[in-house]
N, C-alpha and C positions, 0 to 999 in steps of 0.2 A: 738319545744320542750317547754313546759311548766315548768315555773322555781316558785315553790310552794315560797313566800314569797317575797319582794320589797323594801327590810331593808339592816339593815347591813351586816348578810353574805351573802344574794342573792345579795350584791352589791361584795362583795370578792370572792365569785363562779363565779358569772359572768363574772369577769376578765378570770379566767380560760377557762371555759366554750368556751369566741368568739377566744382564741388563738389556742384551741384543733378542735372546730368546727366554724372557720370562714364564711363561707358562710350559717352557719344555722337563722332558724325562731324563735327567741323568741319572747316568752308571757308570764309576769309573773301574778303570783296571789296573791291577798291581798284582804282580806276578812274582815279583822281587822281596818284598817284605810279609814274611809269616804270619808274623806278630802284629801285622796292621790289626785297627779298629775295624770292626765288622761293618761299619760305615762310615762314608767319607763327611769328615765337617756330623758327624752324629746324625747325618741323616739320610744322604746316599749311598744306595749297596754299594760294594762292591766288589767286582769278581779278581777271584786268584789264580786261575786258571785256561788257560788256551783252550780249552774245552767251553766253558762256560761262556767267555768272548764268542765262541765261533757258532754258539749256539743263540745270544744273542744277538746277535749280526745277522743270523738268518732267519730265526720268529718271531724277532721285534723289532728292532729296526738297524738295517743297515750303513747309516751315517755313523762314521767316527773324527774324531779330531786327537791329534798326540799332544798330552800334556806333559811332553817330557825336552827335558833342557839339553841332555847331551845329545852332540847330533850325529855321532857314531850312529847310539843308540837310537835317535828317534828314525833314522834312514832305515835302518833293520826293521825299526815297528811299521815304521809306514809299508812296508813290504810284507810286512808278516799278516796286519792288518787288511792289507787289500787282498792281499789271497786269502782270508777270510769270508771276506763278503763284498 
């Protein structure tokens, strides 16, 4: 599952998120920070690129969830995301 954001609330979903669904695959995405760690929490990738998201979305797996606070912004992702995949 691809979790849209690599911040503060995709760090608070995320608690959620591995109690509801323990044995799942996450991948988050940050598009926004360069400089991020090459993985989230040291352990999950994650992708920087609208490229790599939409290529994720379509040969692994399709589900996503926005981890992201602002709701400008997560309305645009949710949009961006579903035309995705």
């Amino acid at each position: 599952m691809l979790v849209a954001g690599a911040d503060g609330f995709a760090i608070q979903l995320f608690d959620v998120l591995k109690q509801v669904h323990p044995n799942e695959e996450f991948v988050f995405f940050d598009n926004v920070s360069a400089d991020r760690e090459k993985k989230f929490l040291g352990k999950f990738s994650i992708l920087h690129s609208d490229d790599e998201a939409k290529k994720y979305l379509k040969e692994k797996d399709s589900r996503f969830v926005l981890g992201i606070g602002r709701s400008a912004h997560r309305k645009m992702s949710a949009e961006k995301f579903s035309a995705m995949g």
